[in-house]
BATORDREN-474182 format. One record per residue (C-alpha): residue number from 1; residue in three letters; x, y, z. Coordinates in nm, 4 decimals. Layout:
BEGIN
i_aa_px_py_pz
NUM_ala_X_Y_Z .
...
END
This chain:
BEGIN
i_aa_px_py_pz
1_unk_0.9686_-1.0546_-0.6912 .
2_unk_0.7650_-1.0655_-0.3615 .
3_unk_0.7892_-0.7067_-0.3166 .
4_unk_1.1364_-0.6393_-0.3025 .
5_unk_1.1086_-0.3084_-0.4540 .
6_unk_0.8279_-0.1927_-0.2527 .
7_unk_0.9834_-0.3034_0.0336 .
8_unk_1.3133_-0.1241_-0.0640 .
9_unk_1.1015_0.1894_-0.1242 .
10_unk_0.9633_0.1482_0.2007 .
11_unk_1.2777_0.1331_0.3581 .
12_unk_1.4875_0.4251_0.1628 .
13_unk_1.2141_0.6499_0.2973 .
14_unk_1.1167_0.4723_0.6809 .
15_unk_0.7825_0.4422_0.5531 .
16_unk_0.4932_0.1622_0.5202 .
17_unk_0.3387_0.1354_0.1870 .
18_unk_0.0373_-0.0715_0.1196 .
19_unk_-0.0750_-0.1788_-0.2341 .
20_unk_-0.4512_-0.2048_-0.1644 .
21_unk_-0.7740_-0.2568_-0.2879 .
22_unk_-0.9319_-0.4435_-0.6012 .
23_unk_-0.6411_-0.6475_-0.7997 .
24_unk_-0.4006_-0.6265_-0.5632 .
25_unk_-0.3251_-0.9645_-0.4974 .
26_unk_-0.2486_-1.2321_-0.7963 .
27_unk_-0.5362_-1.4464_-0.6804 .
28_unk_-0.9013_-1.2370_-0.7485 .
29_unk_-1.0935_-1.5240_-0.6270 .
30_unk_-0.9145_-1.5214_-0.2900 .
31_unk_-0.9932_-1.1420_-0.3077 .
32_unk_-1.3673_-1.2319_-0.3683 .
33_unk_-1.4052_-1.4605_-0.0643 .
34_unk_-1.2287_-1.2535_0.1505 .
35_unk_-1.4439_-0.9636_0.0574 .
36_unk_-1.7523_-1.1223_0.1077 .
37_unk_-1.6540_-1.2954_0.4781 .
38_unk_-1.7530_-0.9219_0.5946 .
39_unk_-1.4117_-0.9079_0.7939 .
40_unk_-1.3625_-0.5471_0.8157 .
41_unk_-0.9714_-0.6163_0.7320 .
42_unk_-1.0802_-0.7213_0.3607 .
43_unk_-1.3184_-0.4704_0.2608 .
44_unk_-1.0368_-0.2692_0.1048 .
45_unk_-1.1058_-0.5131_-0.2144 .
46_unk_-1.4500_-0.3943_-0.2539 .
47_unk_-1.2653_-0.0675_-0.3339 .
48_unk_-1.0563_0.0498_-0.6441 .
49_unk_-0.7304_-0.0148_-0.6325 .
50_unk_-0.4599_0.2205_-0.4556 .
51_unk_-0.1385_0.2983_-0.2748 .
52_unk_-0.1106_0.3815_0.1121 .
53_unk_0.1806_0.5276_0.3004 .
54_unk_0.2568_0.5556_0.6823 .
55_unk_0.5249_0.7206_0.8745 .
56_unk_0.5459_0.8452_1.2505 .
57_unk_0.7622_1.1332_1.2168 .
58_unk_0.7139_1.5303_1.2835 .
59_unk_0.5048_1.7043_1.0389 .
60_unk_0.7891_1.8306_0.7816 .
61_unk_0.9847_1.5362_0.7871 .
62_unk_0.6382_1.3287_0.6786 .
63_unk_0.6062_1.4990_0.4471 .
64_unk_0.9411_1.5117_0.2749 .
65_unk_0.8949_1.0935_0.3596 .
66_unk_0.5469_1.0973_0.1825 .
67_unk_0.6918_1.3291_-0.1239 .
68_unk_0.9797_1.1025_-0.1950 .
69_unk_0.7790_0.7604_-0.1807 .
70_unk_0.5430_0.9152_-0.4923 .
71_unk_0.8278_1.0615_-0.6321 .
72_unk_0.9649_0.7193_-0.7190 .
73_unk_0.6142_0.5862_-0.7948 .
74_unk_0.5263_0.8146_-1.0712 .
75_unk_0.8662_0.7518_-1.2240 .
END
């Protein structure tokens, strides 16, 4: 509920993850105005949908960050 296991993720692994694009949000009409206001922070939902992840850390440790955060999302 609300994310908790995202944000759980997201924390096991210091990372951000973002659920983006079209469908992810429960309301698809909310989606639809937001898309067409033309607010560069929306167009994401003109796109299919798909996961993003963000850390700040040195290159190997990223990665290993980035690896385990799919890891658990293919599962």
């Amino acid at each position: 509920p609300k994310g908790t296991t995202l944000q759980n993720i997201a924390k096991q692994f210091k990372c951000h993850v973002y659920i983006l694009g079209r469908g992810s949000t429960r309301d698809r009409a909310k989606e639809e105005e937001l898309l067409q206001s033309g607010d560069p922070n929306y167009l994401h939902y003109g796109g299919p949908l798909h996961v993003k992840i963000e850390t700040n850390a040195p290159p190997a440790l990223a990665y290993q960050r980035v690896s385990g955060v799919l890891d658990v999302l293919q599962q």
